[in-house]
N, C-alpha and C positions, 0 to 999 in steps of 0.2 A: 730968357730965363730957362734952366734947366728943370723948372718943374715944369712950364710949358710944354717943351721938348717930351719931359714922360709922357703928360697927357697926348702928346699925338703918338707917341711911339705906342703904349697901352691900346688907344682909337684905329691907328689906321696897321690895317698890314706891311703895307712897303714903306712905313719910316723907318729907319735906320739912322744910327749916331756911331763917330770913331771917337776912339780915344789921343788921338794927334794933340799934341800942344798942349792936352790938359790934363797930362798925367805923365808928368816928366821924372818923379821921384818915386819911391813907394810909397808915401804918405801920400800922396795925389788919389792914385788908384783907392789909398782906404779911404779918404773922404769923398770920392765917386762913391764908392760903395754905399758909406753911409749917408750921405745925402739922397739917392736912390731908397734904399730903404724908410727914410726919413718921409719920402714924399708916398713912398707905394706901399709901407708895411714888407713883412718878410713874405707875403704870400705871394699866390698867383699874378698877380702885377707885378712883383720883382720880378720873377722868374720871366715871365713876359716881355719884362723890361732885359734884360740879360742875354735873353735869346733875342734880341736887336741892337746888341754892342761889338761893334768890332775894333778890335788891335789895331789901334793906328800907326800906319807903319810909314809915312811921310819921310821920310828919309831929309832933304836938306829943310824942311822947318823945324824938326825934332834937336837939330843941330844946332840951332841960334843959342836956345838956353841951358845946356848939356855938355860935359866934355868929349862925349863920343858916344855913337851908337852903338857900340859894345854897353856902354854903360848904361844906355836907356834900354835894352834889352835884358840887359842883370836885372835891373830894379823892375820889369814887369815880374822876371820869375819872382824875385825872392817877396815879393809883396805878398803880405797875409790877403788880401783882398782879392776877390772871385777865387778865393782857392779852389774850387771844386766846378770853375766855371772856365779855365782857363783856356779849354779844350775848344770852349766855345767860340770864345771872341777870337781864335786864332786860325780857327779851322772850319769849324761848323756855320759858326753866322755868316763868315766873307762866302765860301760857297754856296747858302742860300740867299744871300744877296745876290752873285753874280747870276746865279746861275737856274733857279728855283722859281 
């Protein structure tokens, strides 16, 4: 269950979650959003939860339900969802996972 998953991401330091397979459209991304919010409120816990999301970038399973990875890259930008976060799942979070 993905409120499970908050409560250890919230809990521990090194849990981390990608967005692969489960956010194939832009409406995905906004109901990640809002279900995150849903479990954590808009506060400190989102925000918590957010800086432990990274852009799943899976390449041939992103493909099974998609017409092309062109296309599953449009729909991350143009989604209203983590607008102001986007820097993070793309850049910041994977290099503090790898590397931090």
């Amino acid at each position: 269950k993905r409120k499970d998953l908050v409560s250890l991401m919230i809990e521990y330091p090194n849990v981390y979650t990608d967005t692969s397979y489960i956010c194939l459209q832009e409406k995905d991304y906004e109901n990640l959003e809002k279900e995150i919010i849903k479990i954590t409120g808009k506060g400190e816990n989102f925000e918590k939860v957010c800086e432990k999301i990274l852009f799943g970038s899976d390449f041939s399973i992103n493909l099974i339900d998609i017409e092309s990875y062109k296309k599953y890259i449009e729909n991350f930008i143009k989604t209203k969802a983590f607008r102001d976060r986007k820097t993070l799942l793309v850049n910041k979070n994977p290099q503090k996972f790898l590397f931090d």
